[in-house]
TISE-693094 format. One record per residue (C-alpha): residue in one letter; x, y, z. Coordinates in nm, 3 decimals, always signed. Layout:
<A; <X; Y; Z>>;
...
***
This chain:
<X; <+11.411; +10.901; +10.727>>;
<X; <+11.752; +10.831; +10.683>>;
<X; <+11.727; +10.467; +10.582>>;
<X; <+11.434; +10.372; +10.348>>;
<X; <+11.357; +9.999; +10.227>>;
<X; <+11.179; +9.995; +9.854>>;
<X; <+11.041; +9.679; +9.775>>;
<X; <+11.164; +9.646; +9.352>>;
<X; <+10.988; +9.478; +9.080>>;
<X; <+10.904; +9.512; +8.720>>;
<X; <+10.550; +9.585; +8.827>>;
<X; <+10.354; +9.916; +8.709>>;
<X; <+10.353; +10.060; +8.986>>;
<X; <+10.754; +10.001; +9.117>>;
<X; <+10.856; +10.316; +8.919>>;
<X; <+10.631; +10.513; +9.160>>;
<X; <+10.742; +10.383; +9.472>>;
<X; <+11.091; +10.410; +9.372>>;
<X; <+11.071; +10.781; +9.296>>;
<X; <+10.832; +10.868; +9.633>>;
<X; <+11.172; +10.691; +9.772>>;
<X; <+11.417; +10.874; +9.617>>;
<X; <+11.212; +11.226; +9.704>>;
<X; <+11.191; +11.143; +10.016>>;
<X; <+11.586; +11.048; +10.028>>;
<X; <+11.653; +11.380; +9.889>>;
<X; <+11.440; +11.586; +10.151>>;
<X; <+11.537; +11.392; +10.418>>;
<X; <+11.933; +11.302; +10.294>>;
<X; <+11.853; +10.953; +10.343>>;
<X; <+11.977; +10.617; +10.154>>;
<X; <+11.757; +10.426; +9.954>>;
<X; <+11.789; +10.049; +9.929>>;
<X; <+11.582; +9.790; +9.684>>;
<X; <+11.520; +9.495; +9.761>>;
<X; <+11.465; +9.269; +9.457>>;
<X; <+11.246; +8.924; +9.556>>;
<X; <+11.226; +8.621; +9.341>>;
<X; <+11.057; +8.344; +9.589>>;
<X; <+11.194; +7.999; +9.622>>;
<X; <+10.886; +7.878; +9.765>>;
<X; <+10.732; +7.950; +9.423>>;
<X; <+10.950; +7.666; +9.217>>;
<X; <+10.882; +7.412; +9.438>>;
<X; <+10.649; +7.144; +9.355>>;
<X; <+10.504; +6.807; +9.545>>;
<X; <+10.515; +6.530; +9.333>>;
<X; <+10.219; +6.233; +9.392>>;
<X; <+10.400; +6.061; +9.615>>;
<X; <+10.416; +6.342; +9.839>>;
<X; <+10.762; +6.457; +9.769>>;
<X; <+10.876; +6.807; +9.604>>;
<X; <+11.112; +6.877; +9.347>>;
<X; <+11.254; +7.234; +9.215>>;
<X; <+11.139; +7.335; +8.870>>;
<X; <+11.462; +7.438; +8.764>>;
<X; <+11.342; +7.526; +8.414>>;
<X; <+11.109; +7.833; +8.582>>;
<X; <+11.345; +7.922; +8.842>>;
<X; <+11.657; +7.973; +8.620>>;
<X; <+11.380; +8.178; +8.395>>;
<X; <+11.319; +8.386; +8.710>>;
<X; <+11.655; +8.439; +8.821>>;
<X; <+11.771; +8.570; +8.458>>;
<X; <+11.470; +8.762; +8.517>>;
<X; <+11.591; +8.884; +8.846>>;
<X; <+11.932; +8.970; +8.703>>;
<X; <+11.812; +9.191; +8.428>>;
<X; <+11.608; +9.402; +8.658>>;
<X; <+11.873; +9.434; +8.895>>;
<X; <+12.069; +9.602; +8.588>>;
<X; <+11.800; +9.812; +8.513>>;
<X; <+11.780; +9.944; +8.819>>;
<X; <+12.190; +10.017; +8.894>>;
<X; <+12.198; +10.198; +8.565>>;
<X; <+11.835; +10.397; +8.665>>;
<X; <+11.997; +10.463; +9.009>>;
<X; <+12.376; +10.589; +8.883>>;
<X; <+12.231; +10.856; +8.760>>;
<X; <+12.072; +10.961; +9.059>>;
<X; <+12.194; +11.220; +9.311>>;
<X; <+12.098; +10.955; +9.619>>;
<X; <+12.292; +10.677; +9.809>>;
<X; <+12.159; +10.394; +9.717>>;
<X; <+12.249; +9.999; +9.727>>;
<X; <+12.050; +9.672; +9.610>>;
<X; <+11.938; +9.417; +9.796>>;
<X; <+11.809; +9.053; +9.707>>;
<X; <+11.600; +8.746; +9.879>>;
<X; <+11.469; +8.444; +9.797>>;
<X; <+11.191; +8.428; +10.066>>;
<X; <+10.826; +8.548; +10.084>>;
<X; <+10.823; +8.942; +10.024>>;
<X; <+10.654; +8.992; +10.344>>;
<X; <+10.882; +8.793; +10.488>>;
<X; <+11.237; +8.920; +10.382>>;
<X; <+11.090; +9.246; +10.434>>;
<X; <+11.000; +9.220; +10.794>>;
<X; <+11.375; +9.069; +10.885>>;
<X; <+11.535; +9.387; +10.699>>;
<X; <+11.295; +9.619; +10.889>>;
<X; <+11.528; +9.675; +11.215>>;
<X; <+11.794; +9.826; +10.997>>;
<X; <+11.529; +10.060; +10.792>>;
<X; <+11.322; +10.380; +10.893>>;
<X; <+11.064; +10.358; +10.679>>;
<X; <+10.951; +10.078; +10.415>>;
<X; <+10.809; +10.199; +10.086>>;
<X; <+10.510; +9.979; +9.932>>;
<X; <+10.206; +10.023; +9.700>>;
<X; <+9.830; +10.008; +9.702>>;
<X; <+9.684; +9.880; +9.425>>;
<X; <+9.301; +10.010; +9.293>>;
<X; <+9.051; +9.768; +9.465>>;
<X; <+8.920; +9.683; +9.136>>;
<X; <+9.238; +9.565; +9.030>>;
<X; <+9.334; +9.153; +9.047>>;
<X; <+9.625; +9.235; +9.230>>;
<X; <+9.467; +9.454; +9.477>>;
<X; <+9.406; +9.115; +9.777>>;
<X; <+9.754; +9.020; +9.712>>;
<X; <+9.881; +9.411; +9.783>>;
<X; <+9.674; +9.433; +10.041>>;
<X; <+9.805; +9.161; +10.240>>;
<X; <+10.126; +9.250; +10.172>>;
<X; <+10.066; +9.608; +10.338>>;
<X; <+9.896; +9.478; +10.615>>;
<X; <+10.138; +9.198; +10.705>>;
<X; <+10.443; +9.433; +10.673>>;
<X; <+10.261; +9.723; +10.867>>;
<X; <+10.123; +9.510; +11.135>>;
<X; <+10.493; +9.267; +11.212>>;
<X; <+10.771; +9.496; +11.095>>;
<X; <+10.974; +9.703; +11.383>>;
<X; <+10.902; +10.069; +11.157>>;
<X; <+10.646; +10.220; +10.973>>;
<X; <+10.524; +10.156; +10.628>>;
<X; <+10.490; +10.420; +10.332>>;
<X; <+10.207; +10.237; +10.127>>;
<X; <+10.120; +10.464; +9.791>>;
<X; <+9.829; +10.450; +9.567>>;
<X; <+9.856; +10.453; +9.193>>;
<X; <+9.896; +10.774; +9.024>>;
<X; <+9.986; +10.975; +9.327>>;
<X; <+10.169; +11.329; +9.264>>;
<X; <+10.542; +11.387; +9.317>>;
<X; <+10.607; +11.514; +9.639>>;
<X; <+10.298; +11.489; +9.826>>;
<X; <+10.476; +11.451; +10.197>>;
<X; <+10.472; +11.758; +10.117>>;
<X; <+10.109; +11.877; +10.121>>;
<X; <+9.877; +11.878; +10.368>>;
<X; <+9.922; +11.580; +10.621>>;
<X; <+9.653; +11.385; +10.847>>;
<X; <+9.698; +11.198; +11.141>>;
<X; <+9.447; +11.014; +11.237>>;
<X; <+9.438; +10.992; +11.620>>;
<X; <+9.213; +10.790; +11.863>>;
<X; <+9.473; +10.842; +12.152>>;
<X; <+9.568; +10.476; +12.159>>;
<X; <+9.907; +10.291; +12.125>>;
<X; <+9.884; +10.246; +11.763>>;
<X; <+9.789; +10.592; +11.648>>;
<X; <+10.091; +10.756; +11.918>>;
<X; <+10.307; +10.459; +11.757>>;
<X; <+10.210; +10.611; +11.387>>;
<X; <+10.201; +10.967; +11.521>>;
<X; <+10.615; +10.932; +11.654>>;
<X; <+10.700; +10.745; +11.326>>;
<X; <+10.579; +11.055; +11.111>>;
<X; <+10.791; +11.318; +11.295>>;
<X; <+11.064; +11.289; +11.007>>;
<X; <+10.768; +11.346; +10.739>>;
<X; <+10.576; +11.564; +10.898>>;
<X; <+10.853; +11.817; +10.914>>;
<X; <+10.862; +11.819; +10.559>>;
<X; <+10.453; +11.851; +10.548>>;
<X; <+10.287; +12.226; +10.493>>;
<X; <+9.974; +12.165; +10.681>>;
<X; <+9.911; +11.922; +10.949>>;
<X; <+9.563; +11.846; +11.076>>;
<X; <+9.519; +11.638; +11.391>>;
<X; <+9.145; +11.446; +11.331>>;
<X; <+8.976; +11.281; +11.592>>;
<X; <+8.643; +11.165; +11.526>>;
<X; <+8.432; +11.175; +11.867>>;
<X; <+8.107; +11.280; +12.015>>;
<X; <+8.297; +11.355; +12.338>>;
<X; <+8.642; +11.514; +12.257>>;
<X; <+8.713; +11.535; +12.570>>;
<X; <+8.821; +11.197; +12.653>>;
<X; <+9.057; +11.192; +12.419>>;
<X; <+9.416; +11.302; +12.476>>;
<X; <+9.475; +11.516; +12.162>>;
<X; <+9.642; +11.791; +12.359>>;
<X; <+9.887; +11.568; +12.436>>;
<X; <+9.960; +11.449; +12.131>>;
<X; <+9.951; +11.834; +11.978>>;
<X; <+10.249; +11.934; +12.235>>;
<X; <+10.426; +11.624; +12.125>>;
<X; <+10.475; +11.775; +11.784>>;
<X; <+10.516; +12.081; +11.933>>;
<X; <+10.820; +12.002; +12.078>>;
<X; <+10.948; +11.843; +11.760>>;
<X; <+10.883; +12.203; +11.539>>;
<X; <+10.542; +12.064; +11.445>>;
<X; <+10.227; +12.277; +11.464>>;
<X; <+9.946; +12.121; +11.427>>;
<X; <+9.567; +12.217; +11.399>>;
<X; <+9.318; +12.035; +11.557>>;
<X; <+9.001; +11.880; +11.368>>;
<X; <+8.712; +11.737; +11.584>>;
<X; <+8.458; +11.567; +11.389>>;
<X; <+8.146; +11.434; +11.507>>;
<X; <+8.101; +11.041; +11.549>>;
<X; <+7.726; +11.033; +11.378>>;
<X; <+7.585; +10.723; +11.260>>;
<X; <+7.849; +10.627; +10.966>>;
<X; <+8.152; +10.356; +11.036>>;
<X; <+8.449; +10.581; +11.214>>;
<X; <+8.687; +10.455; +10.884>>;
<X; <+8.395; +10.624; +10.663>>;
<X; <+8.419; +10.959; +10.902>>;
<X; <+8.767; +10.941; +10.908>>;
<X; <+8.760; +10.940; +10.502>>;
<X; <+8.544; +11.240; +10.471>>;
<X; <+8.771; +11.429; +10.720>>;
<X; <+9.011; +11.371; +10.554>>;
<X; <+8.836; +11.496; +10.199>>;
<X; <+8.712; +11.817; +10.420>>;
<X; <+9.059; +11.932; +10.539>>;
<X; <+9.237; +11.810; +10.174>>;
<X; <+9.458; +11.573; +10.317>>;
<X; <+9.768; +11.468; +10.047>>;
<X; <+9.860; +11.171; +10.302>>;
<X; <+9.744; +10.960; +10.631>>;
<X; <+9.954; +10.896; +10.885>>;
<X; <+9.741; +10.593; +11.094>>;
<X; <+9.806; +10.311; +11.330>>;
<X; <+9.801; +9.983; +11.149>>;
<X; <+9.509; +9.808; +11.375>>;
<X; <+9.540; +9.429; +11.372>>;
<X; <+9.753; +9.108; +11.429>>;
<X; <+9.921; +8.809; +11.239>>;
<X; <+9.751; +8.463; +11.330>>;
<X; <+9.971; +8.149; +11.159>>;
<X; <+10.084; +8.450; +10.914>>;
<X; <+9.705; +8.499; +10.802>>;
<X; <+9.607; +8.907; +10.855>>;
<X; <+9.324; +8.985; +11.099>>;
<X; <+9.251; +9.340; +11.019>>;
<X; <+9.048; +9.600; +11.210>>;
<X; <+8.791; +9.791; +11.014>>;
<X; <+8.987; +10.116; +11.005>>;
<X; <+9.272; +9.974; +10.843>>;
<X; <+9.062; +9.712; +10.641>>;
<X; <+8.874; +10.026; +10.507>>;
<X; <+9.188; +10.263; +10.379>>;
<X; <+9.374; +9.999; +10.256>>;
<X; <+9.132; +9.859; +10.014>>;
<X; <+8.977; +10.194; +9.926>>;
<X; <+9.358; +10.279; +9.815>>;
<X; <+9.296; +10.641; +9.796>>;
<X; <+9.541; +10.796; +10.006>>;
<X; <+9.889; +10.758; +10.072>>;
<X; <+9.912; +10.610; +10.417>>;
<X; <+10.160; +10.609; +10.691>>;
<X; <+10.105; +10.279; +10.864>>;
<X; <+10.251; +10.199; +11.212>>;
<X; <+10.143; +9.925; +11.488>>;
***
């Protein structure tokens, strides 16, 4: 991953996704670039008469904003032993993020604790980016350890064109992984083309172990989660199942299910 794409804010959780970026940059000798949003779209207001007007007040407030963080964050980032550069927009996040994608291997994002008010918004986000951007999507819970690409890795693999899509996009992190465990969840493993997708990595230094787990009577995104409890998965690399309709998300369950239960890092490709 030599080009990663951090989305920057002043949130709590930006100083984790910054340094899962800058890890990764180091294992990988890869640049890191943030991209600092303030929305236009936000400051702009319909008056009764069904015009709209800028609130120049709240946008100048913003930008000032906008300006101190992106001082923060050269000052954080000279001292770090990574390329890095800065980046700003003034469109939707999902948005700007998706039309920097082609340049990036990887885009770096949070999950946010479903309890959390956020947590819809982030969500979204996730999903939107995952599902229309041309790479894959590093989406990190709160609280996650240092270095958990790592750890133990799961790919979760159904042999369809978004799990291969996910599976290719991990090569680069999966190198760096100790364990890797292959899951399929299926009553009949032998319609599914795992052996395939084992020499795959095999050819790319990977060895991975095959897990077959039953398909009993739970959902497969609640069979997926305990297989990936069982073998001690640190992260999930997945395909991101679903499709943009008038920029609304339509989610499958699978995806639906691990991003709102925000409990592992997942690797999300479509």
């Amino acid at each position: 991953m030599r080009s990663i794409l951090v989305l920057a804010d002043s949130g709590p959780a930006a100083e984790q996704r910054l340094q899962a970026a800058l890890d990764i940059a180091r294992l990988t000798d890869g640049h890191v670039t943030l991209h600092v949003n303030t929305p236009l779209q936000r400051f702009v207001s319909m008056d009764p008469f069904g015009g709209s007007y800028v609130m120049e007040g709240a946008l100048a407030e913003e930008q000032a904003r906008e300006d101190r963080l992106v001082e923060a964050l050269t000052a954080k980032l000279s001292s770090e032993n990574v390329p890095w550069d800065i980046t700003t927009g003034a469109g939707m996040p999902a948005n700007d993020l998706i039309a920097a994608a082609p340049l990036a291997d990887l885009i770096v994002l949070s999950l946010t604790p479903p309890d959390s008010p956020a947590a819809a918004d982030t969500t979204m986000l996730v999903g939107d980016v995952a599902v229309s951007a041309s790479c894959p999507v590093l989406a990190i819970p709160a609280a996650e350890k240092p270095l958990f690409v790592t750890g133990t890795a799961m790919i979760a693999w159904n042999g369809g064109a978004e799990a291969a899509n996910a599976l290719r996009a991990a090569v680069p992190l999966l190198a760096l992984a100790g364990e890797v465990k292959l899951v399929t969840i299926t009553n009949r493993p032998e319609e599914l083309p795992a052996i395939d997708a084992l020499q795959y990595l095999s050819r790319h230094g990977i060895h991975a172990e095959l897990v077959v787990r039953p398909h009993e009577h739970q959902r497969i995104a609640e069979a997926l989660e305990e297989a990936a409890d069982a073998v001690g998965a640190d992260w999930i690399a997945m395909g991101a199942y679903g499709h943009s309709r008038m920029r609304e998300m339509v989610f499958g369950g699978v995806t639906h299910h691990f991003l709102n239960s925000a409990k592992f890092p997942l690797l999300l490709s479509h």
